[in-house]
Backbone as XML, in Angstrom:
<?xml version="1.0"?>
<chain id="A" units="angstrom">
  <residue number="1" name="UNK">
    <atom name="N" x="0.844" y="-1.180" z="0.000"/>
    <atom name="CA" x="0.000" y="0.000" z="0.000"/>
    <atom name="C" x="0.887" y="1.241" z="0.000"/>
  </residue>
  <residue number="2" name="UNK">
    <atom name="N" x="0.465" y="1.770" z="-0.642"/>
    <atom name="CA" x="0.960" y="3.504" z="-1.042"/>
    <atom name="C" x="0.498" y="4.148" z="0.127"/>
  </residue>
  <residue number="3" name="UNK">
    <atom name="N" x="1.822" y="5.170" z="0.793"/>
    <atom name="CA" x="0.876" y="6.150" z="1.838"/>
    <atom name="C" x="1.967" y="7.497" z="1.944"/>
  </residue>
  <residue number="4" name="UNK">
    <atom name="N" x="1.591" y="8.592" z="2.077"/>
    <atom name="CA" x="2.269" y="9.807" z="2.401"/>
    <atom name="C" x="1.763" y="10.358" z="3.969"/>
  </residue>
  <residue number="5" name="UNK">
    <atom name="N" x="2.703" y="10.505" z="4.488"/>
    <atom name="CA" x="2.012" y="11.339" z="5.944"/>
    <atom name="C" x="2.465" y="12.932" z="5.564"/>
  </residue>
  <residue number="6" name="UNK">
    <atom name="N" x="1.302" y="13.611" z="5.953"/>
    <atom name="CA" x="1.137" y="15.249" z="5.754"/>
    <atom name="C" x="1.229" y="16.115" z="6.806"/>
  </residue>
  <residue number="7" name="UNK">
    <atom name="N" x="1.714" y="17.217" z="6.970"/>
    <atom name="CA" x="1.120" y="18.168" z="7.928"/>
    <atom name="C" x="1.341" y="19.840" z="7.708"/>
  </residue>
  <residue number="8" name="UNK">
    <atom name="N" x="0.354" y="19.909" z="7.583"/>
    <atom name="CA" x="0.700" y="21.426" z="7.254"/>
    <atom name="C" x="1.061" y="22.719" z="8.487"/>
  </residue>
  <residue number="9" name="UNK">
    <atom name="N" x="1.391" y="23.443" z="8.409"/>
    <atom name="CA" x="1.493" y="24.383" z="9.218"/>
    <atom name="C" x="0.808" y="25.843" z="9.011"/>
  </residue>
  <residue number="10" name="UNK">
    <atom name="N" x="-0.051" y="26.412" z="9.446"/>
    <atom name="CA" x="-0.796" y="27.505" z="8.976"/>
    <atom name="C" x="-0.605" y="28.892" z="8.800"/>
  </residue>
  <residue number="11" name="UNK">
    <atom name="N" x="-0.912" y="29.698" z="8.303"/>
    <atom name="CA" x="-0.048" y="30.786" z="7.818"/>
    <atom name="C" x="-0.627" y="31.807" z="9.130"/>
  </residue>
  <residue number="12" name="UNK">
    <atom name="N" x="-1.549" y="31.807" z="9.478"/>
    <atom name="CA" x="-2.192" y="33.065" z="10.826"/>
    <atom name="C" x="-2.826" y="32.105" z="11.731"/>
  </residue>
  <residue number="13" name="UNK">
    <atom name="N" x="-3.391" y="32.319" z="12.694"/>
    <atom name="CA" x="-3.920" y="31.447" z="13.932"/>
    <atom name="C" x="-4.986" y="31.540" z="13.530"/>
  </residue>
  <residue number="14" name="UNK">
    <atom name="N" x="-5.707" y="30.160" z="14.014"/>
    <atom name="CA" x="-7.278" y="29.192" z="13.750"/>
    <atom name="C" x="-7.783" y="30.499" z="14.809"/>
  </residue>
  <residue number="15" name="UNK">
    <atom name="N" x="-8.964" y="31.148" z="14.268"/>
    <atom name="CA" x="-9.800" y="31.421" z="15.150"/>
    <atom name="C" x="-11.325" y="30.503" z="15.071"/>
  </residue>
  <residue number="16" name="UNK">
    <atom name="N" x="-11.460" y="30.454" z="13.870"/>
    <atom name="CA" x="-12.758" y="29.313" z="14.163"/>
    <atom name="C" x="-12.394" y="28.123" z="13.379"/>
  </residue>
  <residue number="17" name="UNK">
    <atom name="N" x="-12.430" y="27.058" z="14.077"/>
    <atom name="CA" x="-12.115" y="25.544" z="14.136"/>
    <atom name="C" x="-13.021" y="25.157" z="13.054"/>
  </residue>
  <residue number="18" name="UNK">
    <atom name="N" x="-14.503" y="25.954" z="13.257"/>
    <atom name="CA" x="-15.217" y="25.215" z="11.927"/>
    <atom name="C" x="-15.142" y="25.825" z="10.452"/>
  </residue>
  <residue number="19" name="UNK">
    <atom name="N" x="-13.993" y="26.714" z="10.493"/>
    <atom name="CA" x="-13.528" y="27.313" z="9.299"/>
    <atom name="C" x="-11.854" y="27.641" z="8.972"/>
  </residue>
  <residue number="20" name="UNK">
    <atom name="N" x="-11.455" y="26.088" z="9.260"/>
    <atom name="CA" x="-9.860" y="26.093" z="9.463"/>
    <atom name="C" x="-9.152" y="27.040" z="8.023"/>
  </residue>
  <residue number="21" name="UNK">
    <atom name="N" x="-9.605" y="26.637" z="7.357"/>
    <atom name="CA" x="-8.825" y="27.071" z="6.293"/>
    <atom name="C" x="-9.046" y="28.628" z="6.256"/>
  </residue>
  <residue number="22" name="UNK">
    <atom name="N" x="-9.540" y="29.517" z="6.922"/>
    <atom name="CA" x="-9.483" y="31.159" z="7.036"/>
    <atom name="C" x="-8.107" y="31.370" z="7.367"/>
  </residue>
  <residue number="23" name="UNK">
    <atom name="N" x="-7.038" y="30.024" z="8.350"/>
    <atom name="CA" x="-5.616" y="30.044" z="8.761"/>
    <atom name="C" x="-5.043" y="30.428" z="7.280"/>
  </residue>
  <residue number="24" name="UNK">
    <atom name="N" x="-5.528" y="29.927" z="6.097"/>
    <atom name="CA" x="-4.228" y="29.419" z="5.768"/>
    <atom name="C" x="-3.155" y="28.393" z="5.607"/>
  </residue>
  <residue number="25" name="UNK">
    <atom name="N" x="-2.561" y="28.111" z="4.637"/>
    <atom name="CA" x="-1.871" y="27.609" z="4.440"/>
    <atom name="C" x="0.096" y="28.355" z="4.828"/>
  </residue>
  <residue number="26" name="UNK">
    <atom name="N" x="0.754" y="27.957" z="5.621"/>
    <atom name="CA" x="2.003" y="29.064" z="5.458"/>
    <atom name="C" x="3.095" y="27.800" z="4.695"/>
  </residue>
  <residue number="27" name="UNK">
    <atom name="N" x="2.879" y="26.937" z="5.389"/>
    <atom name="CA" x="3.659" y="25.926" z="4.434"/>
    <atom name="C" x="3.388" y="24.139" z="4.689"/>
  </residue>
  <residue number="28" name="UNK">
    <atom name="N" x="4.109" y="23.532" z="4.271"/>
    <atom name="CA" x="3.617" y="21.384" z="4.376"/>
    <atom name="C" x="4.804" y="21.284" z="4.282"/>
  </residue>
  <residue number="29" name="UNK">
    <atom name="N" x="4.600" y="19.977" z="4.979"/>
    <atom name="CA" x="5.902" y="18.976" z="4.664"/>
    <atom name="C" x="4.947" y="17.630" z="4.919"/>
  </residue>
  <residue number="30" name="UNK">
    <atom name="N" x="5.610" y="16.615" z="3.500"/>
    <atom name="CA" x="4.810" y="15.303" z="3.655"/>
    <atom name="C" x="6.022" y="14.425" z="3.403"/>
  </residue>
  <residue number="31" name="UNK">
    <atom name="N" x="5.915" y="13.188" z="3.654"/>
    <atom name="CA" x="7.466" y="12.108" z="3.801"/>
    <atom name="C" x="6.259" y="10.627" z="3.006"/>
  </residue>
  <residue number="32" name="UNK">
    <atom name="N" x="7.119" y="10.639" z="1.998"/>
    <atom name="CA" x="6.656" y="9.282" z="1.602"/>
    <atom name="C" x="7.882" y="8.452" z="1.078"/>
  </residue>
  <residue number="33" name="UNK">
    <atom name="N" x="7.642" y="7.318" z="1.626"/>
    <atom name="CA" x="9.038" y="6.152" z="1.654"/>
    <atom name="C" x="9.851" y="6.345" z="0.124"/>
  </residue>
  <residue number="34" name="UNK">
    <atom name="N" x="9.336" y="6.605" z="-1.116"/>
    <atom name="CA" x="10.451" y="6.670" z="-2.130"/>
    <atom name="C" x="10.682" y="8.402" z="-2.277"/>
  </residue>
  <residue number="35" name="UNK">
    <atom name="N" x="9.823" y="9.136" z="-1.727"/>
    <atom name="CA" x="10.485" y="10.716" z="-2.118"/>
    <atom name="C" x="11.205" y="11.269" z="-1.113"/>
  </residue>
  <residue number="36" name="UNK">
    <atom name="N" x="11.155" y="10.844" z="0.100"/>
    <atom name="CA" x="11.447" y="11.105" z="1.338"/>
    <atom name="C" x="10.664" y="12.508" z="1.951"/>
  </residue>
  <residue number="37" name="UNK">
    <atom name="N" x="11.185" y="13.388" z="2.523"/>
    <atom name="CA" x="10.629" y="14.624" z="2.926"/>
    <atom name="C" x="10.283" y="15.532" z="1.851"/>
  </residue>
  <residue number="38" name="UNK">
    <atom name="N" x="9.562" y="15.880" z="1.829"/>
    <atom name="CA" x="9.019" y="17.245" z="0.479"/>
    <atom name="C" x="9.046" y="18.319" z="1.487"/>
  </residue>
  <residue number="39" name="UNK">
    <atom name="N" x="8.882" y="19.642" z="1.144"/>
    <atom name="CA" x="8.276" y="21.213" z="1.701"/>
    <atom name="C" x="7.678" y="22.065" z="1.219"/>
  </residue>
  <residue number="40" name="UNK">
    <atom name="N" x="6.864" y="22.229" z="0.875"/>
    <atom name="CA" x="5.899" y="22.572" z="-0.066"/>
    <atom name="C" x="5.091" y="23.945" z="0.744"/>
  </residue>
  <residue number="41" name="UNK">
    <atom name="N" x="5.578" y="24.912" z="0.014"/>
    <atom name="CA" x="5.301" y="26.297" z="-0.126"/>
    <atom name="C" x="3.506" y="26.519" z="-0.031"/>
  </residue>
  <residue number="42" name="UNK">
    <atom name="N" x="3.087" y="27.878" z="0.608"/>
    <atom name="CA" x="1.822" y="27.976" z="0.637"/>
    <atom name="C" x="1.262" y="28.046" z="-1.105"/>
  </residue>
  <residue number="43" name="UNK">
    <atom name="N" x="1.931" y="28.588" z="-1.833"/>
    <atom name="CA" x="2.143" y="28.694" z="-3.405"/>
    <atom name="C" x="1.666" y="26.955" z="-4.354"/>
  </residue>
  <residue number="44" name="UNK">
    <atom name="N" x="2.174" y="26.115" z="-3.589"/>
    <atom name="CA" x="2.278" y="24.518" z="-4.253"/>
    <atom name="C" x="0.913" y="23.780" z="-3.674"/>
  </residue>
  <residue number="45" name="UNK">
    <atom name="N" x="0.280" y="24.852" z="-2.956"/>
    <atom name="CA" x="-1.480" y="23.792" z="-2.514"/>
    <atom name="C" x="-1.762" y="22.818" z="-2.971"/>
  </residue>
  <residue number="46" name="UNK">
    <atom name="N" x="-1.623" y="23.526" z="-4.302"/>
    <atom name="CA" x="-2.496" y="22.854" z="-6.282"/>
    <atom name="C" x="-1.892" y="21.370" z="-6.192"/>
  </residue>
  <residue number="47" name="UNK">
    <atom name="N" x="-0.096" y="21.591" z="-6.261"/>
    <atom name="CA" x="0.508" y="20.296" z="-6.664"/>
    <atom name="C" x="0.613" y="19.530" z="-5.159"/>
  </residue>
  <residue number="48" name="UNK">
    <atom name="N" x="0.248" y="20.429" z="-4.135"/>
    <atom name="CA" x="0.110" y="19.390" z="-2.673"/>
    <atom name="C" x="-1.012" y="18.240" z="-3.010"/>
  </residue>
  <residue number="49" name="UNK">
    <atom name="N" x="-2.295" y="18.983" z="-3.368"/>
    <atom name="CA" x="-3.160" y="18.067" z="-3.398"/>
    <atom name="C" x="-3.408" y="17.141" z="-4.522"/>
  </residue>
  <residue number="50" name="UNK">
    <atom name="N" x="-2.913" y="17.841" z="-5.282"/>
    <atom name="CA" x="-2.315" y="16.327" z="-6.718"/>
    <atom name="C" x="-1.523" y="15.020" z="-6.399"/>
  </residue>
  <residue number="51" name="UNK">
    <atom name="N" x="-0.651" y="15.927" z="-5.555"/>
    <atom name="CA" x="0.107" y="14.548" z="-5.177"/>
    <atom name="C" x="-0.098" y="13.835" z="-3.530"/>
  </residue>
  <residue number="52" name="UNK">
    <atom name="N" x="-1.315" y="13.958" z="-2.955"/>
    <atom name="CA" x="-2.263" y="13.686" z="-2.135"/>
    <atom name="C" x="-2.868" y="12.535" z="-3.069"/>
  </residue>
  <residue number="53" name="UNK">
    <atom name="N" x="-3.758" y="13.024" z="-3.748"/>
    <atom name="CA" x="-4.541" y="12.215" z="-4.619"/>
    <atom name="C" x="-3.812" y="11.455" z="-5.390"/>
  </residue>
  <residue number="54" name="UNK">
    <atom name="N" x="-2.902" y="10.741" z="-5.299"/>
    <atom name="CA" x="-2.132" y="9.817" z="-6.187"/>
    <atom name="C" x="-1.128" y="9.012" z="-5.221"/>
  </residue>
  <residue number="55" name="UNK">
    <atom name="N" x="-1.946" y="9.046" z="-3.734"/>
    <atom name="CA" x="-1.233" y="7.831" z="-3.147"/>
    <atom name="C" x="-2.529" y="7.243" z="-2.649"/>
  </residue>
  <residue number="56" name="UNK">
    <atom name="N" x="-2.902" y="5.860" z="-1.673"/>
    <atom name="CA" x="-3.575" y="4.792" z="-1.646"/>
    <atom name="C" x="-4.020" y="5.610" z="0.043"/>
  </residue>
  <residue number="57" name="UNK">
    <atom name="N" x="-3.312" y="6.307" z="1.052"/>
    <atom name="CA" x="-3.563" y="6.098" z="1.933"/>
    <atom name="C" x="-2.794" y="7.343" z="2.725"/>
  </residue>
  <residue number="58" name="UNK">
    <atom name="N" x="-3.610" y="8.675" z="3.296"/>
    <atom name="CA" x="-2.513" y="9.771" z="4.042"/>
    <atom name="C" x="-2.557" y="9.265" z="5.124"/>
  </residue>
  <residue number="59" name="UNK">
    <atom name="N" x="-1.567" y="9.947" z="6.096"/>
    <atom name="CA" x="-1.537" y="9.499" z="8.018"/>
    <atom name="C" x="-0.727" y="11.119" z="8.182"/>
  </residue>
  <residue number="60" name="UNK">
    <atom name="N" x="-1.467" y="11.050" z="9.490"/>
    <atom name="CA" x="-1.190" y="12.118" z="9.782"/>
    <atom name="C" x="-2.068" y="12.776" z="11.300"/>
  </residue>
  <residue number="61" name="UNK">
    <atom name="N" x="-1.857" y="13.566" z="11.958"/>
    <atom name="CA" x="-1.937" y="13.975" z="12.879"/>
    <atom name="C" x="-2.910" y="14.929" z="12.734"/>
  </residue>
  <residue number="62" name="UNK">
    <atom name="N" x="-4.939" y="15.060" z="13.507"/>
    <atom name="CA" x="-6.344" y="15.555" z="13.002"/>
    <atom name="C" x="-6.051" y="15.960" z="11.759"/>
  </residue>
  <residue number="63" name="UNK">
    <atom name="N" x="-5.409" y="15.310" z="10.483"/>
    <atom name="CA" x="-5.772" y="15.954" z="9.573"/>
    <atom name="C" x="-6.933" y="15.572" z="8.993"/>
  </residue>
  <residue number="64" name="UNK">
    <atom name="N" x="-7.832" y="15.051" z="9.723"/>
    <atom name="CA" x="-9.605" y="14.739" z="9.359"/>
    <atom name="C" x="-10.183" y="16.277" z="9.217"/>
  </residue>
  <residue number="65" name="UNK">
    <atom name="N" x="-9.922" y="17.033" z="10.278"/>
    <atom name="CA" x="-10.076" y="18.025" z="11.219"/>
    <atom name="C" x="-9.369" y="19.569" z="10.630"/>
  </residue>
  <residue number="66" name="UNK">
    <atom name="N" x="-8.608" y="19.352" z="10.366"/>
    <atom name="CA" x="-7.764" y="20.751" z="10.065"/>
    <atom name="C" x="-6.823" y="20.348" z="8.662"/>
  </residue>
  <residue number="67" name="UNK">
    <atom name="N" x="-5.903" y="19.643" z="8.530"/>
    <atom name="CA" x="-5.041" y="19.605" z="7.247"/>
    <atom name="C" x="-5.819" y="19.302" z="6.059"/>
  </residue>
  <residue number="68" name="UNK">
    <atom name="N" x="-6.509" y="18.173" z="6.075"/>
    <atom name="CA" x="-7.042" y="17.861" z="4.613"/>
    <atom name="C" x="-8.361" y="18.918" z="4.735"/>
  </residue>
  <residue number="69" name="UNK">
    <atom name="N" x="-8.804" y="19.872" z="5.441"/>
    <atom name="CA" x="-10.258" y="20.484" z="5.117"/>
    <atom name="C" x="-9.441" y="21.818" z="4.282"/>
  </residue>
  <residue number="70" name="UNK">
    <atom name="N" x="-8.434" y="22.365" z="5.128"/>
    <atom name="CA" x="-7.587" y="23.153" z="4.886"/>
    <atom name="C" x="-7.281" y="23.060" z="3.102"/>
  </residue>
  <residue number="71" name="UNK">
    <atom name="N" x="-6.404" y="21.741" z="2.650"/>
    <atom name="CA" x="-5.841" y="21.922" z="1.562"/>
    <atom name="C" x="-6.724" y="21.651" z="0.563"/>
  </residue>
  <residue number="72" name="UNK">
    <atom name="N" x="-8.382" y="21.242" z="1.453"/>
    <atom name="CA" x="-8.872" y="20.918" z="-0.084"/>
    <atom name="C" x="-9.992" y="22.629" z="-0.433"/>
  </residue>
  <residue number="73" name="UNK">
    <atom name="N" x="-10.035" y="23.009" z="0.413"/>
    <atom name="CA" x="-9.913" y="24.388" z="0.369"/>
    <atom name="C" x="-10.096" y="25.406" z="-0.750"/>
  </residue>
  <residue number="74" name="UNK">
    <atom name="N" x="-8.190" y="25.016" z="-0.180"/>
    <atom name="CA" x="-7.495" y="26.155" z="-0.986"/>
    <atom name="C" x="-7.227" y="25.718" z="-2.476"/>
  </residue>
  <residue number="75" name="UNK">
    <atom name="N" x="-7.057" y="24.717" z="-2.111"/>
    <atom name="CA" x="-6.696" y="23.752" z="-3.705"/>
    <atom name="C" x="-8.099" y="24.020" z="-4.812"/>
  </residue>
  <residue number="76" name="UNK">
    <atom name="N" x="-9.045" y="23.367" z="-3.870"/>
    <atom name="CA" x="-10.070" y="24.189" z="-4.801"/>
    <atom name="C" x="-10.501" y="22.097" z="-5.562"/>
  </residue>
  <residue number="77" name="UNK">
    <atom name="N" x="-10.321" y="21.295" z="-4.725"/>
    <atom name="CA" x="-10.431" y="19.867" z="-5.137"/>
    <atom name="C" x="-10.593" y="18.878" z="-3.755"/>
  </residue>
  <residue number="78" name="UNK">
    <atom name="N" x="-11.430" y="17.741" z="-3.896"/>
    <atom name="CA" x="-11.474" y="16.975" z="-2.608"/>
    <atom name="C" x="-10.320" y="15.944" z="-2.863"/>
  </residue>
  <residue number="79" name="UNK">
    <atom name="N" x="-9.645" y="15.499" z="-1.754"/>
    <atom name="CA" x="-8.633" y="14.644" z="-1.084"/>
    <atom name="C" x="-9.495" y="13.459" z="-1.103"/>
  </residue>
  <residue number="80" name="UNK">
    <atom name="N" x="-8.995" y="12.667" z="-2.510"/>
    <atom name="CA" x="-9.770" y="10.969" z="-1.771"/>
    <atom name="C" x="-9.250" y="9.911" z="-1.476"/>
  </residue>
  <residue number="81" name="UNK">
    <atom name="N" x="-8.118" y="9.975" z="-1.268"/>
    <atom name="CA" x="-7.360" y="8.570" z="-0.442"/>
    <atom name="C" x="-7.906" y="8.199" z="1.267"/>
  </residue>
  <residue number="82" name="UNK">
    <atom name="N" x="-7.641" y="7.100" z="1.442"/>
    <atom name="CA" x="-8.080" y="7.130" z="2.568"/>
    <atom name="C" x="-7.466" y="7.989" z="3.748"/>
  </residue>
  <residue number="83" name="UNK">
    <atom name="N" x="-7.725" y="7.980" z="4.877"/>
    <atom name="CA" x="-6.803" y="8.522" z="5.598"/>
    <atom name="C" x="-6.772" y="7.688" z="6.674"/>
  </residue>
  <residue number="84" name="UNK">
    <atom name="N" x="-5.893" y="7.969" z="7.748"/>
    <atom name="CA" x="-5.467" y="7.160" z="9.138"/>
    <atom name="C" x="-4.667" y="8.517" z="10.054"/>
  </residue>
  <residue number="85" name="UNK">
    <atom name="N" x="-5.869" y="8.885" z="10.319"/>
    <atom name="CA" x="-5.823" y="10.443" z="11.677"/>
    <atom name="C" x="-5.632" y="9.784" z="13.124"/>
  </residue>
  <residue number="86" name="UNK">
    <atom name="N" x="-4.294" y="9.917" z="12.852"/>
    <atom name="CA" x="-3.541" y="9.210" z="14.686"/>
    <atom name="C" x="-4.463" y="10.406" z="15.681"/>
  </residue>
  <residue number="87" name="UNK">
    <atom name="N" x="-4.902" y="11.673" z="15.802"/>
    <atom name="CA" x="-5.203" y="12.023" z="16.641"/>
    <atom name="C" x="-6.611" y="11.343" z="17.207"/>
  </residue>
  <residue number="88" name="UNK">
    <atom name="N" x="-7.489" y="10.777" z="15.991"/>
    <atom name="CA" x="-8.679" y="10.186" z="16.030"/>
    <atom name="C" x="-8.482" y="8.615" z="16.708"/>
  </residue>
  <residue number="89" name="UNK">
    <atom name="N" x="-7.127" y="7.826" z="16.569"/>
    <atom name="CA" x="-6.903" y="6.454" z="16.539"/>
    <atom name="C" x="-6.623" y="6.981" z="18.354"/>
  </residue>
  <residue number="90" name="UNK">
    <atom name="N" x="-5.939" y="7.861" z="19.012"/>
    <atom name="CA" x="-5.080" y="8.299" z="20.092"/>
    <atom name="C" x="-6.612" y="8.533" z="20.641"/>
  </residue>
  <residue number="91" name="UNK">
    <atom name="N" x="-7.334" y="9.140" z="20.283"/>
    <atom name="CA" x="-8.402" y="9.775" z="21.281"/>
    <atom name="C" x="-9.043" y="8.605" z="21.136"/>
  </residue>
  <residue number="92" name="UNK">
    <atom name="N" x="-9.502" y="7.450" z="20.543"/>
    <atom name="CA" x="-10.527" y="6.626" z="20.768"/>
    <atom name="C" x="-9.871" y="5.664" z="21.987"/>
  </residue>
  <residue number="93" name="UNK">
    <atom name="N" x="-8.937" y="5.036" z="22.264"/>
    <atom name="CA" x="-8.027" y="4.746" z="23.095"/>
    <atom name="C" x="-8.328" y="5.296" z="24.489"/>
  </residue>
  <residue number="94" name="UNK">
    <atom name="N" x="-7.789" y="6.849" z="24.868"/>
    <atom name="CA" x="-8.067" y="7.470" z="25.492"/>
    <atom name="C" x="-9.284" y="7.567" z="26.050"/>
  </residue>
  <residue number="95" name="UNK">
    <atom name="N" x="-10.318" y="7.955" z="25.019"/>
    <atom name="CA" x="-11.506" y="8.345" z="25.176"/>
    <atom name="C" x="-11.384" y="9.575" z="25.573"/>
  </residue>
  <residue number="96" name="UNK">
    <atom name="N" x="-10.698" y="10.918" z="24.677"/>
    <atom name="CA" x="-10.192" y="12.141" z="24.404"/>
    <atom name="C" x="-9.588" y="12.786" z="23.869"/>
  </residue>
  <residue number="97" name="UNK">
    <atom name="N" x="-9.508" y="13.652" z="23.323"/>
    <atom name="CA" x="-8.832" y="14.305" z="22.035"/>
    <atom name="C" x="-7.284" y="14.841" z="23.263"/>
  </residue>
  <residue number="98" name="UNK">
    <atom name="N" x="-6.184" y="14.648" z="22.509"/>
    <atom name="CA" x="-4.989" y="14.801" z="23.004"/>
    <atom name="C" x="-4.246" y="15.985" z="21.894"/>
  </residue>
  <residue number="99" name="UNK">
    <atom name="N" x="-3.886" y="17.425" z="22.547"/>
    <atom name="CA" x="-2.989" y="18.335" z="21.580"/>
    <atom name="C" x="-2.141" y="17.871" z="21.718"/>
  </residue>
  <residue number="100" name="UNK">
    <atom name="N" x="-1.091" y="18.391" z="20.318"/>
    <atom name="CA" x="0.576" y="17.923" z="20.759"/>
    <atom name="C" x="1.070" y="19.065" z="21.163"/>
  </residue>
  <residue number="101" name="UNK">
    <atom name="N" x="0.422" y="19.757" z="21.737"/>
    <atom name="CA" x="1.363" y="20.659" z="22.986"/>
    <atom name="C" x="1.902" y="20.095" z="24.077"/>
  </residue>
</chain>
């Protein structure tokens, strides 16, 4: 199975959670086993989410929640690989959502 893990970092602070992408994009970095680390500019959304959509499977940290609502956004296209949101896998466990602060 094909998989890239994503995370973006946002260009201004979340004020409303149910409208993440008002942040911004400021920049990504995604690591997939044959490209290794990428960094991808708020500028490269377009080719972020192209090359989103051309793997089998993202992972990544609430990007249910904030990264993929974010890039499909701005991109202006929906994200359809599956995903595997460790913050979602961590809180069911728990039975609570955990920041990485």
């Amino acid at each position: 199975m094909d998989f890239v893990v994503v995370d973006i970092e946002a260009a201004d602070l979340v004020e409303d959670w149910s409208q993440p992408w008002l942040a911004g994009m400021g920049s990504a970095v995604s690591y997939h086993p044959r490209d290794l680390f990428k960094v991808w500019a708020s500028s490269e959304v377009d080719q972020l989410a192209a090359y989103l959509n051309e793997t089998d499977l993202i992972v990544g940290y609430a990007i249910s929640h904030y990264d993929l609502p974010v890039i499909e956004k701005l991109a202006g296209v929906p994200i359809k690989p599956a995903r595997y949101d460790l913050c979602e896998f961590v809180a069911k466990g728990l039975n609570r959502r955990v920041r990485l602060d």
